[in-house]
Backbone as CSV, one residue per row, in Angstrom:
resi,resn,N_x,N_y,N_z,CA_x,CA_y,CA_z,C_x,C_y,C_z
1,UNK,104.429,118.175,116.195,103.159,118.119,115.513,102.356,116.953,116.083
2,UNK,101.064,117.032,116.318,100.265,116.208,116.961,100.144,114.592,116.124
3,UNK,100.314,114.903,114.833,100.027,113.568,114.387,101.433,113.383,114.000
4,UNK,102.420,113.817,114.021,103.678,113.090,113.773,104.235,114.306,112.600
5,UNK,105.882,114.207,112.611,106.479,115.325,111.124,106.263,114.733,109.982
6,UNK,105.931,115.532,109.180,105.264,115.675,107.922,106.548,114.918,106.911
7,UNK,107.287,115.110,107.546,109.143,114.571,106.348,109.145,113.474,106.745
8,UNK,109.106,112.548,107.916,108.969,111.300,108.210,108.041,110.557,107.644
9,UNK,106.959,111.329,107.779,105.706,110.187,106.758,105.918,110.735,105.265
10,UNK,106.516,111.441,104.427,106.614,111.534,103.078,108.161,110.568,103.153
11,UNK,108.937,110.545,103.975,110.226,109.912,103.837,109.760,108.432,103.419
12,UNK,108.623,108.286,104.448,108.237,106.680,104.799,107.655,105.826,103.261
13,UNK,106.524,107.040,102.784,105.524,106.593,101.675,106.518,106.476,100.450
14,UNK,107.629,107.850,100.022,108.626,107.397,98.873,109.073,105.714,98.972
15,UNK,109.268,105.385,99.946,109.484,103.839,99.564,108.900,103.315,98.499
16,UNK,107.420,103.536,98.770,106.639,102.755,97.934,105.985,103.312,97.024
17,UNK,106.524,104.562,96.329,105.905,105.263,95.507,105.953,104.520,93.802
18,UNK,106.908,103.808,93.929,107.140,103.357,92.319,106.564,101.448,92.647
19,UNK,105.749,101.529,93.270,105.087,99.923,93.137,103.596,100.486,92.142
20,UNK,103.264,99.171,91.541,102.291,99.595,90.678,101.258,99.417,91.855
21,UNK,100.974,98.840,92.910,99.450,98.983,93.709,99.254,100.462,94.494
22,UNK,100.389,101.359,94.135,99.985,102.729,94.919,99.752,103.021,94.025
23,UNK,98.646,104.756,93.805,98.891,105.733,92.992,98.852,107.130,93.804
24,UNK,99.498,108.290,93.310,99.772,108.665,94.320,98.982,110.228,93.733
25,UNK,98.007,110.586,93.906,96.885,112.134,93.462,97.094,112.866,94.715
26,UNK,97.393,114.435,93.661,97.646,115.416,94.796,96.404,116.277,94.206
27,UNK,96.137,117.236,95.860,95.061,117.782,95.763,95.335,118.806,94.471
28,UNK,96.236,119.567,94.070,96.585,120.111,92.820,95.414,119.718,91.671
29,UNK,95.826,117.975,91.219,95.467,117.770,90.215,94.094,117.676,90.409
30,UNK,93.256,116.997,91.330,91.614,117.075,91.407,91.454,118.024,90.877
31,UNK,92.132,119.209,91.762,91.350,120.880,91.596,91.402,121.429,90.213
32,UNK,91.942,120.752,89.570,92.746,121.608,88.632,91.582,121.008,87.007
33,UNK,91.576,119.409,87.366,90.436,118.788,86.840,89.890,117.663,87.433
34,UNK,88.831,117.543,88.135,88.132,116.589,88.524,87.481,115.812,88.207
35,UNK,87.133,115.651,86.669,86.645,114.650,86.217,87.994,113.397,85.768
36,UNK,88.964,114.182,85.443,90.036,113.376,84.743,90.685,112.743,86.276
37,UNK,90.940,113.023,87.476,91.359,112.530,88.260,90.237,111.686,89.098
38,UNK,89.624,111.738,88.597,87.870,110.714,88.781,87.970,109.892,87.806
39,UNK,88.133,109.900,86.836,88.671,108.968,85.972,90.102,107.906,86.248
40,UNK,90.740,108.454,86.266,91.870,107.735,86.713,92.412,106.639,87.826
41,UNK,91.443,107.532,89.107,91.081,106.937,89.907,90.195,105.174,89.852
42,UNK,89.397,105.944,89.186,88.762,104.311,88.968,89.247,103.935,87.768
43,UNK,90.022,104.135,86.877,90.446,102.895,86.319,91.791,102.208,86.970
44,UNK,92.147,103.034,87.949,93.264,102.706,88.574,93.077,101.114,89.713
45,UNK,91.239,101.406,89.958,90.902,100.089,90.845,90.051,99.538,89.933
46,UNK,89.999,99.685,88.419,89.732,98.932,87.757,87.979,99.192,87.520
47,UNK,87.194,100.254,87.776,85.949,100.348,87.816,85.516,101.094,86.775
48,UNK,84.814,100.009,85.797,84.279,101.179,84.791,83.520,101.756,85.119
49,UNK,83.251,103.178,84.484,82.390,104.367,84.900,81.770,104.689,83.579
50,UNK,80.889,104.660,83.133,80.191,105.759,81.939,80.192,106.865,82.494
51,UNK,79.766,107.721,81.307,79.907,109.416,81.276,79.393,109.683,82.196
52,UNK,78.148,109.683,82.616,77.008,110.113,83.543,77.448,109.528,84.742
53,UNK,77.882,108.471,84.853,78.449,108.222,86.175,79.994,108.843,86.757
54,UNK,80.346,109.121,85.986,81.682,110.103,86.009,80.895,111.321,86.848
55,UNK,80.183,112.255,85.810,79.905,112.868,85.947,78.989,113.671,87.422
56,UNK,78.031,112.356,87.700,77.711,112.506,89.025,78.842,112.532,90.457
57,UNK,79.820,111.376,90.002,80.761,111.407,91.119,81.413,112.880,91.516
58,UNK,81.550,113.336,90.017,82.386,114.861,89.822,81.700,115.763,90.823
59,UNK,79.824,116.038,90.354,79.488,117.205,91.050,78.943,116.914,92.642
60,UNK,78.900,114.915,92.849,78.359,114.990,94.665,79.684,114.871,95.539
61,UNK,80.949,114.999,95.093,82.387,115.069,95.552,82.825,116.434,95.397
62,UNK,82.011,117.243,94.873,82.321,118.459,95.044,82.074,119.913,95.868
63,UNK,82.936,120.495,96.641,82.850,121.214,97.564,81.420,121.595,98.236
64,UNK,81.012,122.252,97.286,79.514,122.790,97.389,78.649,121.864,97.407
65,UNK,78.271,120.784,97.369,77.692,119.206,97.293,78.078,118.829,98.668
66,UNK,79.093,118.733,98.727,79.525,118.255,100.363,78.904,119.271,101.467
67,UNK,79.504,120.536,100.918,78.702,121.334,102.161,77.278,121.253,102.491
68,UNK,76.622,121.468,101.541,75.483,121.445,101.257,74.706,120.067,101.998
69,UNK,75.026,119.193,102.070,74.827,118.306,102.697,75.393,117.442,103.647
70,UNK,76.141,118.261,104.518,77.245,118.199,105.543,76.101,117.722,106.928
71,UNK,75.327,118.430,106.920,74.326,118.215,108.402,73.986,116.744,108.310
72,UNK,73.640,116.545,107.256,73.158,114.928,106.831,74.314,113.524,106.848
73,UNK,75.450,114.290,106.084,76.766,113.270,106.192,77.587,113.650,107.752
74,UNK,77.878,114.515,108.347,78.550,114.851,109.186,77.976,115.493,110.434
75,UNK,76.728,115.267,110.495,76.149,115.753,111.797,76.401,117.063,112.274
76,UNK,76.588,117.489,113.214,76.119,118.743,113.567,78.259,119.563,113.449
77,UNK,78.827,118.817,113.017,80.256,118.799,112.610,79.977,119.374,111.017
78,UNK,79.115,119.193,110.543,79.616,119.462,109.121,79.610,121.322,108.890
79,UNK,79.023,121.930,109.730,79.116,123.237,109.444,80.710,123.880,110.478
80,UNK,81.422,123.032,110.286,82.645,123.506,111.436,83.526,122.748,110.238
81,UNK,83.136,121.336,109.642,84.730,120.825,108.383,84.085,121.780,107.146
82,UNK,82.969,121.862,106.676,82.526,122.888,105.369,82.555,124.449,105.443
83,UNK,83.433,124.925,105.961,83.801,126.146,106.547,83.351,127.018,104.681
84,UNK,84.931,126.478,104.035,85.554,127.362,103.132,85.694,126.481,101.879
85,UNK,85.651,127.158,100.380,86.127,126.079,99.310,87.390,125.651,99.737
């Protein structure tokens, strides 16, 4: 594999999975709810968020938000990474 086996770098990161400065979000849980793993996230680095600011992070981090403005963030690349949800 071009960037290295996938069992070596999960072998590597379990080391440090039970220190309190990691946390460790799988794409699962975003998808599943994205405001609550937007939440977590920042209280995890300690950043309060009000509702509305939650809330914005939720819908300009979200698929269709990104694509949508892929030409602007990602140059003439963003219609080749914003393929698919």
């Amino acid at each position: 594999v071009a960037w290295g086996c996938y069992f070596e770098y999960l072998s590597e990161w379990n080391k440090y999975a039970d220190q309190e400065n990691i946390m460790t979000v799988t794409y699962e849980e975003v998808k599943e709810n994205p405001a609550l793993a937007v939440k977590n996230i920042a209280t995890f680095f300690g950043i309060p968020l009000t509702e509305e600011e939650l809330q914005l992070v939720v819908e300009r981090s979200s698929f269709q938000s990104m694509k949508k403005n892929s030409e602007k963030t990602h140059g003439t690349f963003g219609n080749i990474l914003f393929r698919k949800g």
